[in-house]
N, C-alpha and C positions, 0 to 999 in steps of 0.2 A: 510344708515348712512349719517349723515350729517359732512361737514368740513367745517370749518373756517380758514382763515387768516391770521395767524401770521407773521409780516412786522414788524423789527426794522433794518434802515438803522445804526444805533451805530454799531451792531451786524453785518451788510453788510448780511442780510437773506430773505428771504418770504418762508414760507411754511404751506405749509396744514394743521392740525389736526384735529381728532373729537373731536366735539362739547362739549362732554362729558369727556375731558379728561382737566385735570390741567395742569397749564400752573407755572412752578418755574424757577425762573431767577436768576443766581447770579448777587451781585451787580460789580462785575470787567468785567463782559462783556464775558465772556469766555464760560461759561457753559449755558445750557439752556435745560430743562429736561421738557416734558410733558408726565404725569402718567394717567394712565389708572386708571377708578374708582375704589374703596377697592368693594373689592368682598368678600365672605369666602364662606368656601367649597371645595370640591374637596377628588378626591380619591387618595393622597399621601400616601404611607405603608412608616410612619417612628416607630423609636422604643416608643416614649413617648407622650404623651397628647402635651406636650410644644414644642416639635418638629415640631410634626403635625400643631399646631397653627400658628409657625413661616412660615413657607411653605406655607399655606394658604395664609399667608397677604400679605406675599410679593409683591407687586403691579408691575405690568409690568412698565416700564419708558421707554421713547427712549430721549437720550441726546445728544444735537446739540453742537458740540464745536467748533470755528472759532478760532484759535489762529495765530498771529503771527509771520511770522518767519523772517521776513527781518533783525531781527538783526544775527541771526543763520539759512543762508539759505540753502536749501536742496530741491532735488528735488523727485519726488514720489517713482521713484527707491532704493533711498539712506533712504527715510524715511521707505519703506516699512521694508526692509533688516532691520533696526535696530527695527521696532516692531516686526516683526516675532521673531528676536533672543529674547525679552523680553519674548516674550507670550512662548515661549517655555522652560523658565529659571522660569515660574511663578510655585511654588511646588504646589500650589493647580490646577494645571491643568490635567484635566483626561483626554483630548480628543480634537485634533486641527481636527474636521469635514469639515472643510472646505477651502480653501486659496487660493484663483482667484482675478486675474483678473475682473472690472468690472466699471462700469461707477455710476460718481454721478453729480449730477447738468450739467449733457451732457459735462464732462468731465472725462478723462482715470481717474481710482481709484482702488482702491484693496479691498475687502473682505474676513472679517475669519471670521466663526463660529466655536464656541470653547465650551467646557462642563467643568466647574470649580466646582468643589467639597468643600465646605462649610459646617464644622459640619456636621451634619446627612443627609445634601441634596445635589442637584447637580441643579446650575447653568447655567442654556444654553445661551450665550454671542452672537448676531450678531454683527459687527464689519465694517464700510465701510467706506470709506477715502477717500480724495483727497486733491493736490496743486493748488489754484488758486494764483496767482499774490501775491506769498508768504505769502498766507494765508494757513492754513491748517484747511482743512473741515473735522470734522470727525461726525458720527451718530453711535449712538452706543445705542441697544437693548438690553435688559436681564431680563428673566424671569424662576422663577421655572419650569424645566424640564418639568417637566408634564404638564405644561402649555402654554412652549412658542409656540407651531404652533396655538391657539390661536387669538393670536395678530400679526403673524409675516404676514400675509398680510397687515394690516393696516399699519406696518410699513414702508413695500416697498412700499404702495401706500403714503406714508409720504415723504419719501426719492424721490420718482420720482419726489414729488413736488417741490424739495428742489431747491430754486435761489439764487445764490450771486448777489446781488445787490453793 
């Protein structure tokens, strides 16, 4: 697989993607989402034709968000604690799979993978964080259950690339 690029100092990022994947950028600088080509197909058991299709389309994304916090700051301990308590008050949550400790851009950070239940499907979330110089780095993956190990190599090999510039 081939990867390219992607360097926007606005954004303070550089990191990896395949070649093949789109690139969606909002325009306030915050969000930054690259999807995995539309695919169909797959063996989902949902109950109706329309289900099925939805589940199908769903395109895998991994979304890069840099936000900051210098006016509201906090540091990864104190950010962690108050998304965990979110993720856990979320009602369509079925399943917190995962919640470590863990590094992103060669700094301390924290991961959860989570299984979120959506109409007739379920949702499987990767989740990984971190505080650089009151910025707050987050990557976040989600794809149809039955799909996400899939992609969720490409995604760690995404995130390994991940530099604050």
């Amino acid at each position: 697989m081939t990867f390219l690029t992607y360097e926007n100092p606005q954004r303070g990022i550089r990191i990896k993607y395949p070649e093949d994947w789109e690139i969606v950028e909002d325009e306030w600088l915050i969000d930054l989402a690259f999807t995995a080509p539309f695919e169909r197909g797959g063996a989902l058991s949902f109950g109706t034709a329309c289900e099925q299709s939805k589940a199908e389309s769903f395109r895998a994304s991994l979304v890069v968000s840099v936000e900051d916090l210098s006016k509201e700051p906090m540091n990864l301990d104190e950010f962690t604690k108050l998304s965990l308590i979110e993720i856990q008050k979320d009602e369509d949550l079925e399943e917190l799979v995962e919640s470590v400790p863990n590094k992103l851009a060669g700094n301390e950070g924290y991961k959860v993978v989570c299984i979120i239940k959506k109409a007739n499907f379920k949702i499987k979330f990767w989740q990984i964080w971190t505080i650089i110089k009151n910025k707050l780095c987050s990557l976040s993956y989600s794809h149809a259950e039955e799909f996400f190990s899939k992609y969720i190599e490409i995604v760690e090999e995404m995130a390994i690339s991940l530099e604050i510039i």
